[in-house]
Residue frames relative to the residue before (quaternion, step in Angstrom):
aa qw qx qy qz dx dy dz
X 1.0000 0.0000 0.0000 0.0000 0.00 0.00 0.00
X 0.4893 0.6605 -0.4052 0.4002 3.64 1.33 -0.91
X 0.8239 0.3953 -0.0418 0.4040 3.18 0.34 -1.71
X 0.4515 0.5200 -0.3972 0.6066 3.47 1.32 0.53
X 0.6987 0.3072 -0.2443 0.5981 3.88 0.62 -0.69
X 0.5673 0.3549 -0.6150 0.4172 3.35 0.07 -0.20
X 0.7909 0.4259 -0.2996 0.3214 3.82 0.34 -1.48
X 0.5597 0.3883 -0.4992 0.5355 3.72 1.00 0.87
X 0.5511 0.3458 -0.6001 0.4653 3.41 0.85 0.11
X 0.4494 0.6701 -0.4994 0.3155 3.79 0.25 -0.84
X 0.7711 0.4744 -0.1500 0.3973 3.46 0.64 -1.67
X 0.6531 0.3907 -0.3895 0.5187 3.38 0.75 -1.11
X 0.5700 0.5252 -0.5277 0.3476 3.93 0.24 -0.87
X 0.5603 0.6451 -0.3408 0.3922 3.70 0.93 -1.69
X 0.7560 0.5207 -0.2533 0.3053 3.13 0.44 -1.87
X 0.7740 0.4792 -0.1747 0.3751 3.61 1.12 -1.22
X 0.7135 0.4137 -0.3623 0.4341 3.02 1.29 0.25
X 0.5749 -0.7494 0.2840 0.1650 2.88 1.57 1.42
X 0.7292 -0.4558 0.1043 0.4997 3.34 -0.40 -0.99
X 0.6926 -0.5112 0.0915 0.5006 3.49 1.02 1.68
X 0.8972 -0.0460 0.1611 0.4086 3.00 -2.24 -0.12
X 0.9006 0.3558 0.0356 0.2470 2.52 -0.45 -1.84
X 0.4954 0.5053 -0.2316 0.6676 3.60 1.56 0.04
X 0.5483 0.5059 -0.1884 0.6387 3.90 1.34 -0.71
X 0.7961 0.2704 -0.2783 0.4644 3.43 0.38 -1.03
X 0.6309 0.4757 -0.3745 0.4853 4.00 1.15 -0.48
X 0.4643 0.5346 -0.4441 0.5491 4.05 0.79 -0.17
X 0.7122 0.4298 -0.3323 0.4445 3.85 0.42 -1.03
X 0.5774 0.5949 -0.4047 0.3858 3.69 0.70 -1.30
X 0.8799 0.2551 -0.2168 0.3371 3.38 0.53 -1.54
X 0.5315 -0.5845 0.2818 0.5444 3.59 1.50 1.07
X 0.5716 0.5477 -0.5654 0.2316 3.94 0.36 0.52
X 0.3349 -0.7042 0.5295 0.3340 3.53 -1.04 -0.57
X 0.6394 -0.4654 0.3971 0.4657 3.54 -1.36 0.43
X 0.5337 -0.5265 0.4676 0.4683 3.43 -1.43 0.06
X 0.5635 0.5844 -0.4255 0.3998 3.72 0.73 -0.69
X 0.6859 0.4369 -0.2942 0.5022 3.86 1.13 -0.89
X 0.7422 0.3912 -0.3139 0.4445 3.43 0.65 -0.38
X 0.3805 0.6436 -0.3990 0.5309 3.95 1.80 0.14
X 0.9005 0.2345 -0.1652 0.3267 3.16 0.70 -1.59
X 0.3839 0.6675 -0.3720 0.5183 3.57 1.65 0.63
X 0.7122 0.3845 -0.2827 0.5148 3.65 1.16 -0.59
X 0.8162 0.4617 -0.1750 0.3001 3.22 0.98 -0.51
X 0.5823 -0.4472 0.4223 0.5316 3.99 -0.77 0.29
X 0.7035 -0.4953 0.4557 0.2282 3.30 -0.86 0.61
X 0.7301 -0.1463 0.0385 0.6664 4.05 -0.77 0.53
X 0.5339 0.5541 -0.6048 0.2054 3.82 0.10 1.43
X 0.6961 0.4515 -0.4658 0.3076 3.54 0.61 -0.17
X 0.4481 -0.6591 0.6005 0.0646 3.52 -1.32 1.42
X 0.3772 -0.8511 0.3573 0.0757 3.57 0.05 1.47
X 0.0631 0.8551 -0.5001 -0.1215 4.15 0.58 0.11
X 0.8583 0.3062 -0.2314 0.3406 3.39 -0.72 -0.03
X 0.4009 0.8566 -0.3243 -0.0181 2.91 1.28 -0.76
X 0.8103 0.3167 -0.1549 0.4681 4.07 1.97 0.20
X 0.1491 0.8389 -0.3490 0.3902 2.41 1.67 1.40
X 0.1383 0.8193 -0.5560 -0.0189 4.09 0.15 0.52
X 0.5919 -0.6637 0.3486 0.2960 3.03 -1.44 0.29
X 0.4731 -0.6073 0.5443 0.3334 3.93 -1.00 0.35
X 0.5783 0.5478 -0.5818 0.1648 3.78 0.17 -0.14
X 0.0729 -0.7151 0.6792 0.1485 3.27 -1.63 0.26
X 0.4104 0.5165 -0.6396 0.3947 3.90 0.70 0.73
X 0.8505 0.1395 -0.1884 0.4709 3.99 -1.82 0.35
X 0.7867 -0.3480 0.2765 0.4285 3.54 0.35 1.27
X 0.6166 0.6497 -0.4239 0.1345 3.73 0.34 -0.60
X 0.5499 0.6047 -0.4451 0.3657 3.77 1.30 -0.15
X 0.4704 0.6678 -0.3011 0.4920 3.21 1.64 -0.07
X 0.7236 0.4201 -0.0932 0.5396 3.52 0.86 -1.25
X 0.0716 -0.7070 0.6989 0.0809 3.63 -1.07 1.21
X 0.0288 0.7790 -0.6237 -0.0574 3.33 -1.43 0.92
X 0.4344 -0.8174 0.3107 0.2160 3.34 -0.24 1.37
X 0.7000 0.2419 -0.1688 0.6504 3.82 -0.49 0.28
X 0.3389 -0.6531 0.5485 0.3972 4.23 0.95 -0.30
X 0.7351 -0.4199 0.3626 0.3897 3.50 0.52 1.26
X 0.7107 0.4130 -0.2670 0.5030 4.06 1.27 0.29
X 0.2142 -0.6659 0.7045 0.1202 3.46 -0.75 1.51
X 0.1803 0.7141 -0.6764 -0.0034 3.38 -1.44 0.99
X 0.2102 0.7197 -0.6472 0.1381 3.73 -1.42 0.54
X 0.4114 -0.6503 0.6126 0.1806 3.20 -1.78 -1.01
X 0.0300 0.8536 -0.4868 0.1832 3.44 -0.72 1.00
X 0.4394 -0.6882 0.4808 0.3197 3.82 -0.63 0.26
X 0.0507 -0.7857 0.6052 0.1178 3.15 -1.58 0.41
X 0.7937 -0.0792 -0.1185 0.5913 3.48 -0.35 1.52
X 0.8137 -0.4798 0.0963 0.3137 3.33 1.40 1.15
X 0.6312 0.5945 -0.1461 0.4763 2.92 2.24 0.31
């Protein structure tokens, strides 16, 4: 059972770094943040309840059955602001 939770943490960690480093590190260059950083700036603190978050897409036209994008490149959930 251990080694079953560890490998959904594995995933979610995978999952949040969206589309990796290096996508993270080019969002910073141009002074923006990730959507996940700009979720957790609007929100109460440890409130937003992630949903989909391993959902990928099915296409296979322009190369994309090659390509995995986690969450299909969409951060969705729910969360409080100022407790609401």
């Amino acid at each position: 059972m251990k080694h079953i939770l560890e490998a959904l943490d594995d995933r979610r960690a995978a999952a949040k770094l969206g589309g990796g480093e290096k996508r993270i590190d080019a969002q910073h260059a141009r002074g923006r943040l990730t959507a996940r950083e700009r979720i957790d700036l609007l929100l109460d603190k440890h409130s937003f309840e992630e949903m989909d978050m391993f959902v990928q897409h099915r296409s296979t036209e322009f190369g994309m059955e090659k390509t995995k994008i986690p969450g299909d490149g969409v951060v969705t959930g729910w969360g409080t602001v100022n407790g609401r």
